[in-house]
N, CA and C of each residue as an Amber inpcrd file, in Angstrom:
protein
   423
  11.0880000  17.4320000  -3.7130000  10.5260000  16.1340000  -4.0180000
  11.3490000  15.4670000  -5.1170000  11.3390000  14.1760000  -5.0350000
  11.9010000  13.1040000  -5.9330000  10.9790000  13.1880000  -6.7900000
  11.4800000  12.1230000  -7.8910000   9.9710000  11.5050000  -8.9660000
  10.7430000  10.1710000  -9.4180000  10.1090000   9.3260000  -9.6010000
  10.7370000   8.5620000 -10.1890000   9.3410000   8.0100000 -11.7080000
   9.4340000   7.0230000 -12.0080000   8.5170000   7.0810000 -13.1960000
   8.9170000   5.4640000 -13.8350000   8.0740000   4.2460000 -13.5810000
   8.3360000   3.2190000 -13.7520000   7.6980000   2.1280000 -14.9000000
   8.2220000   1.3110000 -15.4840000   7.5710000   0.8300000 -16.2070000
   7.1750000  -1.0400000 -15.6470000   5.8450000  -1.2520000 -15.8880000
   5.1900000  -2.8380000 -15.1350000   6.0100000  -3.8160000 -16.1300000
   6.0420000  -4.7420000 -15.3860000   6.1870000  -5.8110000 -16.2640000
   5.2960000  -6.1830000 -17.4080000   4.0060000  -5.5180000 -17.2090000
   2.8900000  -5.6760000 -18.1310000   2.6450000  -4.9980000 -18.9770000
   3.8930000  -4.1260000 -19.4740000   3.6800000  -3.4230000 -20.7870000
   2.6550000  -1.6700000 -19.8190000   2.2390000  -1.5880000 -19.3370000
   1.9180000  -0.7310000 -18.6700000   2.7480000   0.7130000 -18.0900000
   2.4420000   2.0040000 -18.5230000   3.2780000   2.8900000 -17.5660000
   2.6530000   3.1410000 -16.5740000   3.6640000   3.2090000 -15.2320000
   2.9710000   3.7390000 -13.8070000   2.9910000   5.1940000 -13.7210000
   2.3390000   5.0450000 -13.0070000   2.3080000   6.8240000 -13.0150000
   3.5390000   7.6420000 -12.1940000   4.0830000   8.4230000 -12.3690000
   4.8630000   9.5410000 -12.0250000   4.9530000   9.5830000 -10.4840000
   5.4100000   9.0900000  -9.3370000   5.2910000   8.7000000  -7.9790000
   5.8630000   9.9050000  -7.0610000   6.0090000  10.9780000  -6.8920000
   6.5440000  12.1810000  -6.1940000   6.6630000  11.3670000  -4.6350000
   8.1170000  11.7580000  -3.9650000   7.9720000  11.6920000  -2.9050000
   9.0580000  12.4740000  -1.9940000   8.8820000  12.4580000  -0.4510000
  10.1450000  13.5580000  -0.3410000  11.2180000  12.4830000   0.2010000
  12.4170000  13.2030000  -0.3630000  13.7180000  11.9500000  -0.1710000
  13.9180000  11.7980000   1.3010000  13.5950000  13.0090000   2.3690000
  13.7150000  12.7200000   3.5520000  12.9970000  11.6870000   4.0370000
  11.8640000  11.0320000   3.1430000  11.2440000   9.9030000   3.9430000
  11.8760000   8.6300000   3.6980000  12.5160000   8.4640000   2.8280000
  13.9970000   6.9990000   2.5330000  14.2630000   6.3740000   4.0640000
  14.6460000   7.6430000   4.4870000  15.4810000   6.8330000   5.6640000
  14.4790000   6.6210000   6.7400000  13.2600000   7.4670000   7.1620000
  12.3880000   7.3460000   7.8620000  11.4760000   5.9410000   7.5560000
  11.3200000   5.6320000   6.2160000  10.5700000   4.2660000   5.4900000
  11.8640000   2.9180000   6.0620000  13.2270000   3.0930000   5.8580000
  13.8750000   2.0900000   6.4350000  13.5360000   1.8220000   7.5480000
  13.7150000   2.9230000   8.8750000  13.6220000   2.5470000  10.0090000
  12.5920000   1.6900000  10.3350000  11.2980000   2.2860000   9.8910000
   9.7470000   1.5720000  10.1480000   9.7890000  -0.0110000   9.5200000
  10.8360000  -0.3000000   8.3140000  10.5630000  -1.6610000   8.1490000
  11.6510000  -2.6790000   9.0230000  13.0420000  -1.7440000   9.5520000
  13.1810000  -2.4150000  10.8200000  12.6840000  -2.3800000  12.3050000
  11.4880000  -1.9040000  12.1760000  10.9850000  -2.1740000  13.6670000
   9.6580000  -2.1020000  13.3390000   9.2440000  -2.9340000  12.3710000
   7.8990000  -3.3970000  11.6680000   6.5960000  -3.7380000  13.2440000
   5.3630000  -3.5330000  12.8420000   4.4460000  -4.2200000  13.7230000
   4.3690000  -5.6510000  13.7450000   3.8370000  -6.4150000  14.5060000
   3.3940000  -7.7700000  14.6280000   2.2100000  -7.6700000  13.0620000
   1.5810000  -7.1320000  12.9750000   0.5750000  -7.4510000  11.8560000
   1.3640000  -7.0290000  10.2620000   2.4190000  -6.1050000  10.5550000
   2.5420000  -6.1880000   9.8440000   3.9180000  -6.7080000   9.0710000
   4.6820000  -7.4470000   9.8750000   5.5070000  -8.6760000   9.6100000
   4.5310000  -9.9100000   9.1670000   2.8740000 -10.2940000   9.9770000
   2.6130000 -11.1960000   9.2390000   1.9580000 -10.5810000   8.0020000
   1.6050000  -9.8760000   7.5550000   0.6340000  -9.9110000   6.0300000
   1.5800000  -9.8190000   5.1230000   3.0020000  -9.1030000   6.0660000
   4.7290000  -9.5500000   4.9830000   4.5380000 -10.8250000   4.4280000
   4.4850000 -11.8010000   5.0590000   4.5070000 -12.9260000   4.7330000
   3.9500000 -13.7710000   3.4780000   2.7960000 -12.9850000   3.4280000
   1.7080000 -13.1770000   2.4910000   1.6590000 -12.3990000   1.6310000
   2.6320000 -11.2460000   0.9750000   2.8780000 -10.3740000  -0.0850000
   4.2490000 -10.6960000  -0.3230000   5.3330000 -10.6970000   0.3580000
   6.1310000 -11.1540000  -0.2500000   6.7340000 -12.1450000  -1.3730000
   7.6910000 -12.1400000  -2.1070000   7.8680000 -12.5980000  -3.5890000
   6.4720000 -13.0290000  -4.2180000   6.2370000 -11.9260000  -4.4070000
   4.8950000 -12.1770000  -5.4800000   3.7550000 -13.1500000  -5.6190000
   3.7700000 -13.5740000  -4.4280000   2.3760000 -14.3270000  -3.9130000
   0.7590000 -13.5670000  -3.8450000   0.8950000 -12.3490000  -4.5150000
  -0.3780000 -12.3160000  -4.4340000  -0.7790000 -11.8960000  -5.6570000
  -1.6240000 -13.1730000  -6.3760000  -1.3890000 -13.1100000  -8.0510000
  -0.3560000 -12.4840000  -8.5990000   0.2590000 -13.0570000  -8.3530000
   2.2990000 -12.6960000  -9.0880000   2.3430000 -10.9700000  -9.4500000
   2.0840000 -10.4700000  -8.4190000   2.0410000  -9.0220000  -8.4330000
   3.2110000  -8.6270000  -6.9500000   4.3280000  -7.9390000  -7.3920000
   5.0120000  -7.3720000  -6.5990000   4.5760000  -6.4040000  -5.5020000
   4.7750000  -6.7080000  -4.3550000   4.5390000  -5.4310000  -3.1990000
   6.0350000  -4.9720000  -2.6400000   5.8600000  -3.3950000  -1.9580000
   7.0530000  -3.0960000  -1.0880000   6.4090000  -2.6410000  -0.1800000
   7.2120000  -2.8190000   1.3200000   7.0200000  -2.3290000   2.4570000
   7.4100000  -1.1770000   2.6560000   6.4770000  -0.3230000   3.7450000
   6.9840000   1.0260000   4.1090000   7.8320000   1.8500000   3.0540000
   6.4830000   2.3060000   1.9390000   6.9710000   2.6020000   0.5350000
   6.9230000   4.3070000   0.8180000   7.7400000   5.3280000   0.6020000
   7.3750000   6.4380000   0.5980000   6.8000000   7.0730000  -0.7450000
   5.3460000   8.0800000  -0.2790000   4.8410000   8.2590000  -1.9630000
   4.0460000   9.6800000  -1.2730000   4.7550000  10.5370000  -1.9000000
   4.3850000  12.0430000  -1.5980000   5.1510000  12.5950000  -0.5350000
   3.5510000  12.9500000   0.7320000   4.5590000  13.4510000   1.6180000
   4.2390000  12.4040000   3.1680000   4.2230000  11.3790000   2.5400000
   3.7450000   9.6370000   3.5880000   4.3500000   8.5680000   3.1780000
   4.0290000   7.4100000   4.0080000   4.6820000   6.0380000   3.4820000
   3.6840000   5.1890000   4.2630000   3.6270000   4.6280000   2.8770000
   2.4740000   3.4860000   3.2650000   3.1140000   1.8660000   3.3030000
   1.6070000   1.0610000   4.3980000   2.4850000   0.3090000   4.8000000
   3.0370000  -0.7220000   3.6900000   2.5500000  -0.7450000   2.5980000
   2.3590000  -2.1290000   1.8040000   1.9590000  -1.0000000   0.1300000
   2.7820000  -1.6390000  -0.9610000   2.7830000  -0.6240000  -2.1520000
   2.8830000  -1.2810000  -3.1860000   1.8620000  -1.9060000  -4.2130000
   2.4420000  -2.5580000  -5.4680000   2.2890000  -1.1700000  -6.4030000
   3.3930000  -1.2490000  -7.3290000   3.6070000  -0.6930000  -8.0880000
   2.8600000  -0.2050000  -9.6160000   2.6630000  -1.5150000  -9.7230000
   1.8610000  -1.8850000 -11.1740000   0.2760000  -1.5150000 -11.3670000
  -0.1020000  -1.8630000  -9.8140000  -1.0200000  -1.3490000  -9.8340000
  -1.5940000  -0.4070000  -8.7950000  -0.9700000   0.4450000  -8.1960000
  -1.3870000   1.5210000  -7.9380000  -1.9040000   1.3430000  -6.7160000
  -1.7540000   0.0240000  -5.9370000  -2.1670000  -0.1510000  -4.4110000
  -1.7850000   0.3260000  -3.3200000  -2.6760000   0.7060000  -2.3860000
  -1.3650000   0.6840000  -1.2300000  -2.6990000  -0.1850000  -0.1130000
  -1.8460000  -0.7110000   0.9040000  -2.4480000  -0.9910000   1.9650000
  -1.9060000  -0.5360000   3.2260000  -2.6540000  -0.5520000   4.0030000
  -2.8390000   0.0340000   5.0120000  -3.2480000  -0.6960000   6.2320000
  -2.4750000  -0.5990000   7.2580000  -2.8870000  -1.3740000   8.9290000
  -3.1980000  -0.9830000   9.6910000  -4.2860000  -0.6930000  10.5540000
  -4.7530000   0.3050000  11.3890000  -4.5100000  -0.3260000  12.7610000
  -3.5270000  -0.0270000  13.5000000  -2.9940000   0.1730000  15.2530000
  -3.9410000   0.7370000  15.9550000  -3.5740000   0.2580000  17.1290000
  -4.3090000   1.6640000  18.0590000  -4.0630000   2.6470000  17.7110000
  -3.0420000   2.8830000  17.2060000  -2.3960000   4.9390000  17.4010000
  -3.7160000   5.2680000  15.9090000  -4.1270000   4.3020000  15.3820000
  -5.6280000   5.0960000  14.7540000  -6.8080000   5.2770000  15.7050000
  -7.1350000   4.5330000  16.7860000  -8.0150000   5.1210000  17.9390000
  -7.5360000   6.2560000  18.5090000  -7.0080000   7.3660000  17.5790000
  -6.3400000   8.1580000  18.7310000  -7.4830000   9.3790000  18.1850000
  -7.9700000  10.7530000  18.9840000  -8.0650000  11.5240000  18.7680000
  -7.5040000  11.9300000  17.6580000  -8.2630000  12.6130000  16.5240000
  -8.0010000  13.1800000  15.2220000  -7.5760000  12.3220000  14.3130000
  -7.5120000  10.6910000  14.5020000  -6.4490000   9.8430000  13.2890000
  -7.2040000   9.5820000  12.9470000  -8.7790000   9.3680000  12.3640000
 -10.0820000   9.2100000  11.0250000  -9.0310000  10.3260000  10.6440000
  -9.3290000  11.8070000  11.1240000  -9.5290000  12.8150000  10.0650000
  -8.3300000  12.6450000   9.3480000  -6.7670000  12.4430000  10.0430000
  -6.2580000  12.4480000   9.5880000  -5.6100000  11.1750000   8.1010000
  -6.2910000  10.1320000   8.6420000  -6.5410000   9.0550000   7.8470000
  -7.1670000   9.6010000   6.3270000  -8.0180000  10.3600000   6.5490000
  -9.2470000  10.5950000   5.2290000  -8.4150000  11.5700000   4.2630000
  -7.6800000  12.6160000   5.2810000  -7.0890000  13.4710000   4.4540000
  -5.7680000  12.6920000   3.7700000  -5.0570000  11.9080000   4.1750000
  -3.8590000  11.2820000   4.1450000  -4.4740000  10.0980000   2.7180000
  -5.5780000   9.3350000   2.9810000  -6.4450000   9.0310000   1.4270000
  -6.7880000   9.6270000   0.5450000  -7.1440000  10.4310000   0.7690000
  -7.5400000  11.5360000  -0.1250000  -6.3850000  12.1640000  -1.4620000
  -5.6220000  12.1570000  -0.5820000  -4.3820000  12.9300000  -1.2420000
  -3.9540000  11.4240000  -2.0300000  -3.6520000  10.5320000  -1.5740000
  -3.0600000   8.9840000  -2.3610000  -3.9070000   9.1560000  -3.4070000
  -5.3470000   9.0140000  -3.2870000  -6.5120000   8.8510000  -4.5460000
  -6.6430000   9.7740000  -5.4410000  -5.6830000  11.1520000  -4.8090000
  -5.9410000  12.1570000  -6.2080000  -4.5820000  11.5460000  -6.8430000
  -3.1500000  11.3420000  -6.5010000  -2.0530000  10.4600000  -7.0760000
  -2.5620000   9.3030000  -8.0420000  -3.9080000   8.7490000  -7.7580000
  -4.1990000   7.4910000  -8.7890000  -4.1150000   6.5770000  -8.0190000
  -3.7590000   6.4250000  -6.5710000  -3.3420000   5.3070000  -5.9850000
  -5.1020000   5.2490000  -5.2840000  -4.8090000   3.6150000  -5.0100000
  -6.3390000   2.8570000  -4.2330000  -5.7990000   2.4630000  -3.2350000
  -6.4600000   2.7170000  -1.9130000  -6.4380000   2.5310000  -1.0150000
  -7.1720000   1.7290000  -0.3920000  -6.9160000   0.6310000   0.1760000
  -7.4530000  -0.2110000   1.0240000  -6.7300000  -0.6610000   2.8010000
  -7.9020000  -0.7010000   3.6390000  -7.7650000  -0.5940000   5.1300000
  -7.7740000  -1.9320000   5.4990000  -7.0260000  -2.1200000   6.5910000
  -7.4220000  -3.1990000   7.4130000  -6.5790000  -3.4310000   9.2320000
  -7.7720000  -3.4400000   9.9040000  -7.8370000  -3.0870000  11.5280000
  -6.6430000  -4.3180000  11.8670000  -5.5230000  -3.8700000  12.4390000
  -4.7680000  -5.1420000  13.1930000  -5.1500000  -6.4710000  13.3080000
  -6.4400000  -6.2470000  14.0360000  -7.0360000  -7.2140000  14.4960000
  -7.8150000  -8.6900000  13.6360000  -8.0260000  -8.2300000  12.5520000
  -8.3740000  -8.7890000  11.5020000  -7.2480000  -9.4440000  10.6000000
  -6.0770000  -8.8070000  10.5510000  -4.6180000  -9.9600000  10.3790000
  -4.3380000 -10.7710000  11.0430000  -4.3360000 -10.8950000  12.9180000
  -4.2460000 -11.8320000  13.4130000  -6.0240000 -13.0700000  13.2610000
  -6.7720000 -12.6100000  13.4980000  -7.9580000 -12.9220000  13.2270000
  -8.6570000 -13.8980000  12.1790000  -8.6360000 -13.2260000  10.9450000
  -9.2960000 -13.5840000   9.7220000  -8.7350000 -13.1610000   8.6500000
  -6.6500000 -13.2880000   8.8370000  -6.2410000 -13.5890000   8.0210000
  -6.4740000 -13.9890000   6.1540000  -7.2190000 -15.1790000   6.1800000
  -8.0120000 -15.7220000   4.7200000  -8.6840000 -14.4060000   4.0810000
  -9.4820000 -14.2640000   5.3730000 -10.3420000 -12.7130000   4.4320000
  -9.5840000 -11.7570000   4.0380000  -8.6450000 -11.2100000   4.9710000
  -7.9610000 -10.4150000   4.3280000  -6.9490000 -10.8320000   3.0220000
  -6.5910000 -11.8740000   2.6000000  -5.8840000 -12.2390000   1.9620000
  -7.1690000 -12.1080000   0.7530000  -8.1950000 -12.7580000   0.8610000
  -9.4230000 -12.5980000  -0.6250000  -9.8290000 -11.2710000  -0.5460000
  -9.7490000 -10.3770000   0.3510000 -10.1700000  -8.8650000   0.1760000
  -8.9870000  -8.2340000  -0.8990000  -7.6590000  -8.4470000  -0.2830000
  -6.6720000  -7.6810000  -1.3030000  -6.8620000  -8.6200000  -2.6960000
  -6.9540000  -9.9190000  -2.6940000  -7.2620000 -10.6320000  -3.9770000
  -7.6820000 -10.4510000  -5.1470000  -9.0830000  -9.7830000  -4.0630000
 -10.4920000  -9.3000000  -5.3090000 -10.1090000  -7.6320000  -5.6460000
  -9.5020000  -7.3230000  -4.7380000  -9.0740000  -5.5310000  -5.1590000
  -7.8140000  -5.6450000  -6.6570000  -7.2600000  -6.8970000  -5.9080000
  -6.0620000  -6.8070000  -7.3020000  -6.9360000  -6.7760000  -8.2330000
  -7.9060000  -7.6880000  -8.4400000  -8.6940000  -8.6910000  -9.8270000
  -9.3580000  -7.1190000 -10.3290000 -10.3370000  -6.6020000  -9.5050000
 -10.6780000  -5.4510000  -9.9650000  -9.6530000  -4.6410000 -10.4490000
  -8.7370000  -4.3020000  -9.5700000  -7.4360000  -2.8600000 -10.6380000
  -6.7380000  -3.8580000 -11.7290000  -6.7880000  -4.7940000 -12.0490000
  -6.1200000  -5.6190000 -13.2070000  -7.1570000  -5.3750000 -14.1710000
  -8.1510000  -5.5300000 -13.6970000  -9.7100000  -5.4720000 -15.0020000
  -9.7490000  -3.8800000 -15.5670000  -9.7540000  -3.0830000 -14.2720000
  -9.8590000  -1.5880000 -14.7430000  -8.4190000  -1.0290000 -15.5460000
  -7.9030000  -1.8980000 -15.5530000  -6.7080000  -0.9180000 -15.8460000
  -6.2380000  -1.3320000 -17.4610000  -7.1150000  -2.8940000 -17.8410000
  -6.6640000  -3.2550000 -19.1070000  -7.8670000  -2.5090000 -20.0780000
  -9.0620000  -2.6000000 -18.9550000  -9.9570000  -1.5650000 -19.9250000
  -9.7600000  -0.4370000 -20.0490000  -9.1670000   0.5990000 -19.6300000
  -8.7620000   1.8740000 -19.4720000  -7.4090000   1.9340000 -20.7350000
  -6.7780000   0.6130000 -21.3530000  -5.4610000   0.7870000 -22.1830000
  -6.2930000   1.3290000 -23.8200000
């Protein structure tokens, strides 16, 4: 495993990020042959449009890569495809959270269908998650 260990623009240290270097090149590929949902919610995280908080795509962090990763604060998001209707992908979903949330990282979901859909909401769902980890995290200094 890697580590790397970063500091926010906000005077803040991030936490200690372990990941395995074999997933670098596996995280490139996936952001050149990105989903439809998730080229558009690109759109809407990119250069710091969501309360001037940085995201990266297809971020590797442990022994996974998630789809969507701000740094500062400890997010990741997540797009659920069919290949999550598949036999065993909850369980494997829960365990695959599980492990992010003992890292410190918050996890938040959202079904394909609801990016093409109801877009807005999803855009005030990650909104209010930032507003909350911005609140928890200055009370926690």
């Amino acid at each position: 495993m890697e580590f790397c260990q970063l500091v926010s623009l906000y005077g803040m240290n991030r936490n200690i990020i372990p990941y395995h270097p074999k997933l670098k090149e596996y995280a490139r590929q996936h952001r050149k042959n990105s989903t439809k949902s998730e080229i558009k919610l690109w759109n809407y995280l990119k250069g710091k449009q969501r309360l001037g908080f940085d995201f990266h795509r297809q971020k590797p962090i442990d022994r996974y890569i998630v789809d969507f990763y701000c740094c500062d604060l400890g997010l990741a998001i997540e797009l659920d495809g069919i290949s999550h209707t598949f036999e065993g992908a909850a369980e494997r979903d829960k365990i695959r959270e599980e492990s992010l949330n003992d890292l410190g990282i918050t996890v938040i979901r959202f079904e394909d269908q609801f990016v093409f859909k109801q877009i807005n909401w999803v855009l005030e769902e990650i909104d209010e998650t930032i507003k909350r980890l911005m609140i928890s995290k200055v009370s926690n200094e």
